[in-house]
C-alpha positions, 0 to 999 in steps of 0.5 A: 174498160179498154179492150187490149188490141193487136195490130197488122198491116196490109195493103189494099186500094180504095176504089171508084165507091170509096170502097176499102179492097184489100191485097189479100185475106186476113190473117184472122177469122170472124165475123168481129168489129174491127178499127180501121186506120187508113194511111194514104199519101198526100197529093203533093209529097213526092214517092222514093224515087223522086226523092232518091234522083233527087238526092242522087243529082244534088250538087251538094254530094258532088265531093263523093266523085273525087277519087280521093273519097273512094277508100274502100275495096271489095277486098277490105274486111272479112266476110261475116258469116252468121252461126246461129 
């Protein structure tokens, strides 16, 4: 028979004994066996900024500085005010 789990996500690094160290305490109390599922970023994929300068400086998206592509104000529209 399965055991229904739940899931949380946190940070934490890896030290130099290839030692999970987590951010902070978790949000949960034992002593209980866990499963643990370790997410890392591969040596040769680039992080967010990289991507976004690259993204920024493509000659692909050159259109965007003609003056005729600036449609908008900050004067269009209504502000939206939420009532919950």
């Amino acid at each position: 028979m399965d055991t229904a789990m739940t899931a949380i996500e946190m940070t934490g690094r890896i030290d130099e004994h290839q030692q999970l160290l987590l951010d902070g305490p978790l949000p949960m109390s034992g002593p209980m066996r866990v499963k643990v599922i370790v997410l890392y970023p591969l040596e040769d994929e680039e992080d967010e900024s990289q991507w976004l300068h690259a993204a920024a400086h493509n000659p692909a998206f050159d259109f965007l500085n003609d003056p005729a592509e600036d449609i908008y104000a900050l004067t269009d529209g209504e502000p939206f005010r939420d009532e919950v």
